[in-house]
N, CA, C and O atoms as a CHARMM CRD file, in Angstrom:
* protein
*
  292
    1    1 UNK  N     -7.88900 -19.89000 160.77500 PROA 1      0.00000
    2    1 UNK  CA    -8.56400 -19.31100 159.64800 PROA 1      0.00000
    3    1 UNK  C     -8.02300 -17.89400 159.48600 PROA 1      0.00000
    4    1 UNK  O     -7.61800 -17.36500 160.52100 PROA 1      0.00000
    5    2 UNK  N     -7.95600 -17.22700 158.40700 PROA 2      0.00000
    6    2 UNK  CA    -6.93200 -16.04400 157.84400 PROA 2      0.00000
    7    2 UNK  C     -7.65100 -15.43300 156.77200 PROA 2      0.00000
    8    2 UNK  O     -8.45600 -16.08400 156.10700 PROA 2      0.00000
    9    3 UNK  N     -7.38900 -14.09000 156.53800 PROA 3      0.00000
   10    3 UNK  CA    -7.85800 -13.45900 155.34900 PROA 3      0.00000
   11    3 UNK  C     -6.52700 -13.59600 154.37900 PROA 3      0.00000
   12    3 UNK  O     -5.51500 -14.27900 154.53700 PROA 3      0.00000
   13    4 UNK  N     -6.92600 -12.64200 153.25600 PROA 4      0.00000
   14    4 UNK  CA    -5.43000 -12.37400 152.29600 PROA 4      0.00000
   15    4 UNK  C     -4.35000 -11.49600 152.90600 PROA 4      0.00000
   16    4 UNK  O     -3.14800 -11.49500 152.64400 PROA 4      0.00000
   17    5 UNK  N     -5.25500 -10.49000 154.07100 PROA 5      0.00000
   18    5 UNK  CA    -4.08800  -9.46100 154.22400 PROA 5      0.00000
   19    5 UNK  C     -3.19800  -9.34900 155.63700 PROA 5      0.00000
   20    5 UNK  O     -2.55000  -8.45500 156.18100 PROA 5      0.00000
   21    6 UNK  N     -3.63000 -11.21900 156.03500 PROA 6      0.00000
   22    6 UNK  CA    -2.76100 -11.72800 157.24800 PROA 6      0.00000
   23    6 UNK  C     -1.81600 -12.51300 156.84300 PROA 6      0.00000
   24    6 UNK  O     -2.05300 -13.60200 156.32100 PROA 6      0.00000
   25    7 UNK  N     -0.72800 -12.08400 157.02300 PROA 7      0.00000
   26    7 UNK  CA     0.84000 -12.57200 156.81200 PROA 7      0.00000
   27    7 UNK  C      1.31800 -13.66800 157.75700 PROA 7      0.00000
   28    7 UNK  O      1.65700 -13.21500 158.85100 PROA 7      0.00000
   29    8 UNK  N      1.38700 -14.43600 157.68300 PROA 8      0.00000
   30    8 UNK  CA     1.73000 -15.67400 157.76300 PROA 8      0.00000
   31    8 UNK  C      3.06400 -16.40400 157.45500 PROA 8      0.00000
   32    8 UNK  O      3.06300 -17.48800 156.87200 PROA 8      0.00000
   33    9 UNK  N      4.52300 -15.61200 157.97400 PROA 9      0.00000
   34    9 UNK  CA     5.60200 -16.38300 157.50400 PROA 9      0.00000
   35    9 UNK  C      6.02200 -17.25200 158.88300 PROA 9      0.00000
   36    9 UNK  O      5.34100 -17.62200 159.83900 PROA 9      0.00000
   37   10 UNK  N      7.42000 -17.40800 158.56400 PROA 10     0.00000
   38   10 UNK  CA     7.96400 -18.31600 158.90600 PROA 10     0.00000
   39   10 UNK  C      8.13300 -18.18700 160.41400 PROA 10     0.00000
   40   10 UNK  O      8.27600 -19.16300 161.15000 PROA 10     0.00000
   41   11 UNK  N      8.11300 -17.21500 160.73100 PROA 11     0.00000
   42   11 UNK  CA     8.30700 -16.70000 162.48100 PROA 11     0.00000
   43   11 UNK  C      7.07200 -16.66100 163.15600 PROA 11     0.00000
   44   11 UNK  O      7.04600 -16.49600 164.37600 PROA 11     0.00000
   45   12 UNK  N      5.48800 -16.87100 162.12900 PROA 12     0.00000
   46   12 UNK  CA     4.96300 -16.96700 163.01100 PROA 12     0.00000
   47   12 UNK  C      4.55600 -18.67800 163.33700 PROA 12     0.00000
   48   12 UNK  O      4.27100 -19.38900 164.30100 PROA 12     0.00000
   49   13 UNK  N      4.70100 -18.76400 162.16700 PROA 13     0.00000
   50   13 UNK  CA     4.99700 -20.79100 162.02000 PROA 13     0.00000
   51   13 UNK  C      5.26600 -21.30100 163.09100 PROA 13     0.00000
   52   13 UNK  O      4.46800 -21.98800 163.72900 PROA 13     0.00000
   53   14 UNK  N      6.94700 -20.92200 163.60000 PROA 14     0.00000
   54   14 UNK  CA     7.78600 -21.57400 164.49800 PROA 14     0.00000
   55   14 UNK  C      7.88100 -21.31400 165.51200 PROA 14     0.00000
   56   14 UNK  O      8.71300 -21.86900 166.23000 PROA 14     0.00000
   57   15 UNK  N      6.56600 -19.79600 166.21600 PROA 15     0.00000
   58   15 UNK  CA     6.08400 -19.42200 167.01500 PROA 15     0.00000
   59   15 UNK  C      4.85900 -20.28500 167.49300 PROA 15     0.00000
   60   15 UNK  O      4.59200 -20.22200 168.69300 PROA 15     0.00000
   61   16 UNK  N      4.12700 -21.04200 166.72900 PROA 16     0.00000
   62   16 UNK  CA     2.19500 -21.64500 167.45400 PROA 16     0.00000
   63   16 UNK  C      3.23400 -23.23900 166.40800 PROA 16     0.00000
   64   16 UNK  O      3.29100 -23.59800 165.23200 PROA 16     0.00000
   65   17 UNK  N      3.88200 -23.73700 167.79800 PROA 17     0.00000
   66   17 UNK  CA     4.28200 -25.24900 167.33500 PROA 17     0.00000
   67   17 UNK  C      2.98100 -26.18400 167.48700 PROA 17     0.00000
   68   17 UNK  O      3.05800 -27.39800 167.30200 PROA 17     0.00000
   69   18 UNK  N      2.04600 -25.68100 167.76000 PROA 18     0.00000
   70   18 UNK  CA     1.07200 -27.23200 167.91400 PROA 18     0.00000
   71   18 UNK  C     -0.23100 -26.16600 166.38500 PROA 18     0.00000
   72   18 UNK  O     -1.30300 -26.56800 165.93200 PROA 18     0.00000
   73   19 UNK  N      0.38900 -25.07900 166.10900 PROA 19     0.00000
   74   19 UNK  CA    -0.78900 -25.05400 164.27700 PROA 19     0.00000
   75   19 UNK  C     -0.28100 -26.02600 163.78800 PROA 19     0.00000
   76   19 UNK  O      0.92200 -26.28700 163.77800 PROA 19     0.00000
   77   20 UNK  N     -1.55900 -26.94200 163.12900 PROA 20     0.00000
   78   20 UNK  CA    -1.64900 -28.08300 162.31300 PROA 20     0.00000
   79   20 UNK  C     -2.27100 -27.89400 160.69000 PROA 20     0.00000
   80   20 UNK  O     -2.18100 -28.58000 159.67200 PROA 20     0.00000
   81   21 UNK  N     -3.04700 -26.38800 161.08100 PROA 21     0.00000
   82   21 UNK  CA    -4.20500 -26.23900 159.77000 PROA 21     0.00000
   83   21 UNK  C     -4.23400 -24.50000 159.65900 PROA 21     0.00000
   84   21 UNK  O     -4.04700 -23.62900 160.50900 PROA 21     0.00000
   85   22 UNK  N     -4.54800 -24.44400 158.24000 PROA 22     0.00000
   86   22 UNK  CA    -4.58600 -22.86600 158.37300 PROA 22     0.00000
   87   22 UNK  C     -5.63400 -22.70300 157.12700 PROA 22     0.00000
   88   22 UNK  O     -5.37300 -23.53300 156.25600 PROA 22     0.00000
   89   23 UNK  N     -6.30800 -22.19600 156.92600 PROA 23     0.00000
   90   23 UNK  CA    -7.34700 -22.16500 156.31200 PROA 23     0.00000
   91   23 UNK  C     -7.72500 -20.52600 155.60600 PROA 23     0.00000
   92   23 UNK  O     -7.72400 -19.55600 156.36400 PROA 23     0.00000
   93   24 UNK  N     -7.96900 -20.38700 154.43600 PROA 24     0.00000
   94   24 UNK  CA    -7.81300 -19.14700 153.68800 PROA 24     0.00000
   95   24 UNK  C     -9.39700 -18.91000 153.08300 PROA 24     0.00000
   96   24 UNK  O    -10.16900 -19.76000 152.63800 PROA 24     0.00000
   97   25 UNK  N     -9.57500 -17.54500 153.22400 PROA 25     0.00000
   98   25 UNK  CA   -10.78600 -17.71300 152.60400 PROA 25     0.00000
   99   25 UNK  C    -10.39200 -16.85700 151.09600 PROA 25     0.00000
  100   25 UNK  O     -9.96300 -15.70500 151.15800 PROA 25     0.00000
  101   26 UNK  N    -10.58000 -17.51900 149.84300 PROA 26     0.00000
  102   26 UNK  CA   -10.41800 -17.00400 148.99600 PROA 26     0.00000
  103   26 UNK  C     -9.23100 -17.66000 148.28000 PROA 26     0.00000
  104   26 UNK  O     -8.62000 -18.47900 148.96700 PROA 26     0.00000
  105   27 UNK  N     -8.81800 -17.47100 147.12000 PROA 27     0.00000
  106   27 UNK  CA    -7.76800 -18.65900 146.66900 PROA 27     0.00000
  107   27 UNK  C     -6.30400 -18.27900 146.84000 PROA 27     0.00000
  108   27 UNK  O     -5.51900 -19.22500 146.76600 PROA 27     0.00000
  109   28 UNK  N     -5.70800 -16.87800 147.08800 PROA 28     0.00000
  110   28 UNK  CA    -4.57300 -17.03400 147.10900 PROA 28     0.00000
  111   28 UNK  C     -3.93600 -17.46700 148.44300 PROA 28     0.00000
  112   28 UNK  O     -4.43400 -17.80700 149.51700 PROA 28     0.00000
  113   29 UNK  N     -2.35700 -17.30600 147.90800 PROA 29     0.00000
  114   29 UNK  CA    -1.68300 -17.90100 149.31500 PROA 29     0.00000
  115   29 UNK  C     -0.76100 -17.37800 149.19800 PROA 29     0.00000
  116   29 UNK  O     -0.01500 -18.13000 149.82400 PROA 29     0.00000
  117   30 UNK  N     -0.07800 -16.49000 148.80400 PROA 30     0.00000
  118   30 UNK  CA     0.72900 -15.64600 148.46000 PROA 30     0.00000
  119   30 UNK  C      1.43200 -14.82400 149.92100 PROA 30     0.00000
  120   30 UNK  O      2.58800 -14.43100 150.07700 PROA 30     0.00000
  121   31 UNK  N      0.34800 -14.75700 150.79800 PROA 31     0.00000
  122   31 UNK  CA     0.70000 -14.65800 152.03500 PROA 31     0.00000
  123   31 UNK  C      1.28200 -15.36200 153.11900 PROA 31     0.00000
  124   31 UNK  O      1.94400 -14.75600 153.96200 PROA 31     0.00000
  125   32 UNK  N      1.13800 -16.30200 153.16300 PROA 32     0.00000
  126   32 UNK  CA     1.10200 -17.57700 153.74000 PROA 32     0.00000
  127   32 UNK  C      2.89100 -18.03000 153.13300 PROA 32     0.00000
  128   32 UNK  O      3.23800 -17.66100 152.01100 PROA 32     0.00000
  129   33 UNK  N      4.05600 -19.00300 154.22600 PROA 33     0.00000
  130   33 UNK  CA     5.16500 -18.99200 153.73900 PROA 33     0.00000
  131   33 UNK  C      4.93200 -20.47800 153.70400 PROA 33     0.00000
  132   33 UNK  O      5.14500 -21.26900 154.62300 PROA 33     0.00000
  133   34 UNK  N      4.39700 -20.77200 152.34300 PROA 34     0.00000
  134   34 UNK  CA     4.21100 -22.22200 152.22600 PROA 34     0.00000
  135   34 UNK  C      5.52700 -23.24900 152.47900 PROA 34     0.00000
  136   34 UNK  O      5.27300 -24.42100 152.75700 PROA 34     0.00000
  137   35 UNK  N      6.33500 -22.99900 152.42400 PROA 35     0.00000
  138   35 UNK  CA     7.44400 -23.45200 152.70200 PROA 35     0.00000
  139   35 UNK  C      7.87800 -24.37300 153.36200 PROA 35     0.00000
  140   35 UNK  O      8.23500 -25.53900 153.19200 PROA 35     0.00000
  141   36 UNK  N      7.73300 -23.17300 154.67800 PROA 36     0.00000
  142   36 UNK  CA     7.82600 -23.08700 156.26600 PROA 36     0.00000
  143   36 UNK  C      6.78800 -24.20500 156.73100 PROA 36     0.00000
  144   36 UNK  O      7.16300 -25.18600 157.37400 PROA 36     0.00000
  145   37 UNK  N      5.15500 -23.95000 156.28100 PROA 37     0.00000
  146   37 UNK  CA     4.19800 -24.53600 156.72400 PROA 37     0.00000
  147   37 UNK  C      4.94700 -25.95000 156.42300 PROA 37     0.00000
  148   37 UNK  O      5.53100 -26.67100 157.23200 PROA 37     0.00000
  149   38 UNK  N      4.74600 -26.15200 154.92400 PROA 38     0.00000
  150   38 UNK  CA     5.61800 -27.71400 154.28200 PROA 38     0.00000
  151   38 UNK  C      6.57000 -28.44300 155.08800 PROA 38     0.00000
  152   38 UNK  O      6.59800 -29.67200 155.15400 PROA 38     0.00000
  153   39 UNK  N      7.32400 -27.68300 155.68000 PROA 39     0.00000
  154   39 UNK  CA     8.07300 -28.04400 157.05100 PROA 39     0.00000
  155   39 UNK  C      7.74500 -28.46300 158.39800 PROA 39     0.00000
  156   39 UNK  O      8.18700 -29.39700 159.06800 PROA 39     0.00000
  157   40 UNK  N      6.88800 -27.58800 158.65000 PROA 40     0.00000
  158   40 UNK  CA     6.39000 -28.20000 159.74000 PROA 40     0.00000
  159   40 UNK  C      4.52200 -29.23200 159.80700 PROA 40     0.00000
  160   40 UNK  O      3.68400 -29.58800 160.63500 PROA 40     0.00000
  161   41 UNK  N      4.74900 -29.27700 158.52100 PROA 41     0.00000
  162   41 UNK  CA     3.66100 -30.52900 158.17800 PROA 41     0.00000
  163   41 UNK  C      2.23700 -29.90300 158.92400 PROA 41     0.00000
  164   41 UNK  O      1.43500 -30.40300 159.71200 PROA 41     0.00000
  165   42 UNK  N      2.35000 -28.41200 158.20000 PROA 42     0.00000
  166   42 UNK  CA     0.96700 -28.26400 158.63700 PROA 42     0.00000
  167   42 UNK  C      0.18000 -27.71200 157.12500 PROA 42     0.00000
  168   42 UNK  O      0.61600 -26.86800 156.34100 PROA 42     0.00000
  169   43 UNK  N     -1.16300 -28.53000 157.03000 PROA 43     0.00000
  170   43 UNK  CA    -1.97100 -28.47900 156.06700 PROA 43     0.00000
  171   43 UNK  C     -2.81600 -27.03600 155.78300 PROA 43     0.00000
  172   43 UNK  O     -3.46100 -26.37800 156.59900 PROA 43     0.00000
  173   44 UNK  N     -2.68600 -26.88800 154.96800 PROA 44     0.00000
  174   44 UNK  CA    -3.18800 -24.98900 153.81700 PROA 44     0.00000
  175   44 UNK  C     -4.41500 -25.73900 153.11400 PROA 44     0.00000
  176   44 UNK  O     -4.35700 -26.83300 152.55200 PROA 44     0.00000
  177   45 UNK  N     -5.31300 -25.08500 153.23600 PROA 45     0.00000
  178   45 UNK  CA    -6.28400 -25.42700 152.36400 PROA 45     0.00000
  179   45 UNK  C     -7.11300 -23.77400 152.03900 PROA 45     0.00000
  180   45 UNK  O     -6.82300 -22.82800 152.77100 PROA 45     0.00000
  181   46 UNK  N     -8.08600 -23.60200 150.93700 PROA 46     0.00000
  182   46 UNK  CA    -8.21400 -22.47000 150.59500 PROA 46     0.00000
  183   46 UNK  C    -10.18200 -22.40200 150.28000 PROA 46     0.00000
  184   46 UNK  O    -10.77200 -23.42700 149.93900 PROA 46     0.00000
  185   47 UNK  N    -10.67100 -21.52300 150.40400 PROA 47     0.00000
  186   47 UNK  CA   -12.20300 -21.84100 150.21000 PROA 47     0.00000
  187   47 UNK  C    -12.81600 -20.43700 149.27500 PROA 47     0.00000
  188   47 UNK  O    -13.29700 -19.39800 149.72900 PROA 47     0.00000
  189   48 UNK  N    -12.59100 -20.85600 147.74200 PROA 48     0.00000
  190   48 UNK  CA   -12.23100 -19.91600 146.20100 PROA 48     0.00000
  191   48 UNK  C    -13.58700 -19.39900 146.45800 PROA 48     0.00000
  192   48 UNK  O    -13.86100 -18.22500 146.21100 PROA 48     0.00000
  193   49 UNK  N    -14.49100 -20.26800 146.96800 PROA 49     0.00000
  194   49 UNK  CA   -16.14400 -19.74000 146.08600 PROA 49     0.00000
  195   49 UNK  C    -16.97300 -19.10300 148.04000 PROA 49     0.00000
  196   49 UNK  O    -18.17100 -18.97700 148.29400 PROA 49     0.00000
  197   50 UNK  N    -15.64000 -18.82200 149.11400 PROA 50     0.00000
  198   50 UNK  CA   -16.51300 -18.20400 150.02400 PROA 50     0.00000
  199   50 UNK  C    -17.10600 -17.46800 150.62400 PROA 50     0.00000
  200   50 UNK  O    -17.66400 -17.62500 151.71000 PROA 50     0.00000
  201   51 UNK  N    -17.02400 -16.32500 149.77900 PROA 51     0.00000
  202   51 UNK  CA   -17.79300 -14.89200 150.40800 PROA 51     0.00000
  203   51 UNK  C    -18.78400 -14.83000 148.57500 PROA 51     0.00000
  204   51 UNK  O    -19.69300 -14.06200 148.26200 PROA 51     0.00000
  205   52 UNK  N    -18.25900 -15.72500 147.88700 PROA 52     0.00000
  206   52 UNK  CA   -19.29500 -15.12000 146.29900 PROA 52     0.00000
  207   52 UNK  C    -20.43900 -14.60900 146.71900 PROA 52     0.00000
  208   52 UNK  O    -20.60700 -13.39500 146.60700 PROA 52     0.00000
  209   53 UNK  N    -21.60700 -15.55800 147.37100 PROA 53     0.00000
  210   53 UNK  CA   -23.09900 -15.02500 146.99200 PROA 53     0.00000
  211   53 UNK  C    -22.92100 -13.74400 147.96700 PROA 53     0.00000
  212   53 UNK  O    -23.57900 -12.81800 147.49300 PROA 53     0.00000
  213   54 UNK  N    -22.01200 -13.21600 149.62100 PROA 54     0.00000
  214   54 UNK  CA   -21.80600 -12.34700 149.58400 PROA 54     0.00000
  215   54 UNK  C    -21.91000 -11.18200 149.16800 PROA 54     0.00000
  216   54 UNK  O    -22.84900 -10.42800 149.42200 PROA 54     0.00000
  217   55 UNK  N    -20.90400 -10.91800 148.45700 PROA 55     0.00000
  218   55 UNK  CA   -20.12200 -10.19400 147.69900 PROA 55     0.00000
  219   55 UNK  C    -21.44600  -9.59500 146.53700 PROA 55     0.00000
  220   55 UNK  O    -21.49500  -8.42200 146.16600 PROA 55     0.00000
  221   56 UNK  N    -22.49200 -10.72100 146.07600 PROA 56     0.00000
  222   56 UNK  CA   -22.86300 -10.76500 145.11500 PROA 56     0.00000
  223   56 UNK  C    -24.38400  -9.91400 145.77800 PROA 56     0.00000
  224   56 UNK  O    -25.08900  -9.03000 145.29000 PROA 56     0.00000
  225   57 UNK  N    -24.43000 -10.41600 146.65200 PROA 57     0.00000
  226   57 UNK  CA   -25.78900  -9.65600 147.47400 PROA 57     0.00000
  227   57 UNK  C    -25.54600  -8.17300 147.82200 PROA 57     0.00000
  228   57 UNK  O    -26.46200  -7.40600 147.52800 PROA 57     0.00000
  229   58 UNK  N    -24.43600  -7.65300 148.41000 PROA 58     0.00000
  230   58 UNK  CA   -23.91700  -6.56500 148.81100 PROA 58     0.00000
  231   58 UNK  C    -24.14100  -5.57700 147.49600 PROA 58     0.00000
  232   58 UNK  O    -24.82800  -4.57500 147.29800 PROA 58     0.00000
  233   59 UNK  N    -23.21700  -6.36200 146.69400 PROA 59     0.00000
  234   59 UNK  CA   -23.75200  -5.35200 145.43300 PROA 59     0.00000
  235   59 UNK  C    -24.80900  -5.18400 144.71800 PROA 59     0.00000
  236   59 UNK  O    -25.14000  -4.27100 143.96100 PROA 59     0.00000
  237   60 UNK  N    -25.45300  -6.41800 145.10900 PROA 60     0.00000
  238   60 UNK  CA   -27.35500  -5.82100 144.49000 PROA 60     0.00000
  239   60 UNK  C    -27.90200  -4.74600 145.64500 PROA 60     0.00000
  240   60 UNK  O    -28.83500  -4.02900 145.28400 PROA 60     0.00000
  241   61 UNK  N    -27.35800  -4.56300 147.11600 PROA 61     0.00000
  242   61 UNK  CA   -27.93700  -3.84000 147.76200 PROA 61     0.00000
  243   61 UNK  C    -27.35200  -2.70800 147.69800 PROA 61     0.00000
  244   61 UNK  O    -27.95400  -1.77800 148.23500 PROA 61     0.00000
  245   62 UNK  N    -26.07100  -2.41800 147.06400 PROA 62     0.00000
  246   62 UNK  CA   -25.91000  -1.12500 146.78500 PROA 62     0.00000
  247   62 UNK  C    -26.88900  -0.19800 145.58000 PROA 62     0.00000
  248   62 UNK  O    -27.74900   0.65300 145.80600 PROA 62     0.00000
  249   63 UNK  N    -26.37300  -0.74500 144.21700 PROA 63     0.00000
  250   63 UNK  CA   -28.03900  -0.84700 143.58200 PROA 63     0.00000
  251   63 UNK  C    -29.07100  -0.44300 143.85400 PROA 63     0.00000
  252   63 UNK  O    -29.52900   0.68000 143.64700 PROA 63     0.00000
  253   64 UNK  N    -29.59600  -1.43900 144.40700 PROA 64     0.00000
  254   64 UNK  CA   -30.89100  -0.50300 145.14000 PROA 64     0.00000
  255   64 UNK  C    -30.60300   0.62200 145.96400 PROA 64     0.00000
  256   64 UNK  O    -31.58900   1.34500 145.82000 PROA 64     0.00000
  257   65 UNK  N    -29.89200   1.12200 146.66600 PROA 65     0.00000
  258   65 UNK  CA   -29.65500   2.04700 147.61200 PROA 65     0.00000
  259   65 UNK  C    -29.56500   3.31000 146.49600 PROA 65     0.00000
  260   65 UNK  O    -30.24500   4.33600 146.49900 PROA 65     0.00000
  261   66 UNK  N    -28.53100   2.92200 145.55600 PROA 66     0.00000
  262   66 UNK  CA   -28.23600   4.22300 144.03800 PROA 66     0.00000
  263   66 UNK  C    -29.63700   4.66900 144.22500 PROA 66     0.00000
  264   66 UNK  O    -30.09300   5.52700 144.98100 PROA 66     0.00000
  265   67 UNK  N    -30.40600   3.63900 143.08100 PROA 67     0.00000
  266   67 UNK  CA   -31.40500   3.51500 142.50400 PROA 67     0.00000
  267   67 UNK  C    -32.59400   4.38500 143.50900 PROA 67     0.00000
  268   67 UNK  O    -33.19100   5.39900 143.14800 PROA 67     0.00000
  269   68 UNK  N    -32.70400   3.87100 144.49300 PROA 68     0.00000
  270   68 UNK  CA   -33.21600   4.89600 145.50600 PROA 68     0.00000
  271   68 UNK  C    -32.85500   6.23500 146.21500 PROA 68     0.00000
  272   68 UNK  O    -33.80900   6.88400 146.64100 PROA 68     0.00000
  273   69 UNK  N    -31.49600   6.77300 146.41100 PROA 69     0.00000
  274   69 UNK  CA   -31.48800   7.76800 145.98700 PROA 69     0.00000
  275   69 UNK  C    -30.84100   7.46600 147.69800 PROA 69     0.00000
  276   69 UNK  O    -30.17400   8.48200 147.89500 PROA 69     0.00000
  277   70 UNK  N    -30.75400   6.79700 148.66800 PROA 70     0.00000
  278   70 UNK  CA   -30.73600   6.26200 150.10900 PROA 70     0.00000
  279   70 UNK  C    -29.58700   5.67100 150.21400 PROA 70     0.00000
  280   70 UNK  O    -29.33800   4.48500 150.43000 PROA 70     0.00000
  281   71 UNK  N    -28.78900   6.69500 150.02400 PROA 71     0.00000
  282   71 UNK  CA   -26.86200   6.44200 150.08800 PROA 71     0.00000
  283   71 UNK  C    -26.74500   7.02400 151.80000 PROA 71     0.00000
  284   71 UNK  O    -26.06800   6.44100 152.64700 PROA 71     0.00000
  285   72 UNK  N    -27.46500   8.13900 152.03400 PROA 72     0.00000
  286   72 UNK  CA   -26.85600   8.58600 153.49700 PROA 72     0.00000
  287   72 UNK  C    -26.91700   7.88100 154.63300 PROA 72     0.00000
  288   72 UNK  O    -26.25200   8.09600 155.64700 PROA 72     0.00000
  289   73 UNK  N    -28.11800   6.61200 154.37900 PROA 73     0.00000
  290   73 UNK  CA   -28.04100   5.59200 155.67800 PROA 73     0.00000
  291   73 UNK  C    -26.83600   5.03000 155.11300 PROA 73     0.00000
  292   73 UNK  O    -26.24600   4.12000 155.69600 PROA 73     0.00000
């Protein structure tokens, strides 16, 4: 499992010969040397909708924090 801003080419591919799966949270892959993976027949899959409600909570709790005036905690 990997974020966006873990790089993933070809050296580290042909370095972990028994990765089978690599797993992204979020949709790109831009990082990742699909290529390479394609080669060594290991499966990319990506998970678009997995930090949303996250992401989506964090920023209602900033919000309130404005709104309250309770930025220094």
């Amino acid at each position: 499992m990997t974020k966006a801003t873990t790089r993933i080419n070809n050296n580290i591919i042909e370095n972990l010969p028994e990765l089978r799966h690599i797993a992204v949270f979020g949709i790109a892959l831009d990082h990742i040397d699909v290529d390479s993976a394609k080669r060594n027949n290991i499966e990319i899959t990506n998970i678009p909708d997995a930090l949303t409600n996250s992401v989506a909570e964090h920023s209602i709790g900033l919000m309130i924090s404005l709104i309250k005036k309770n930025t220094r905690a």
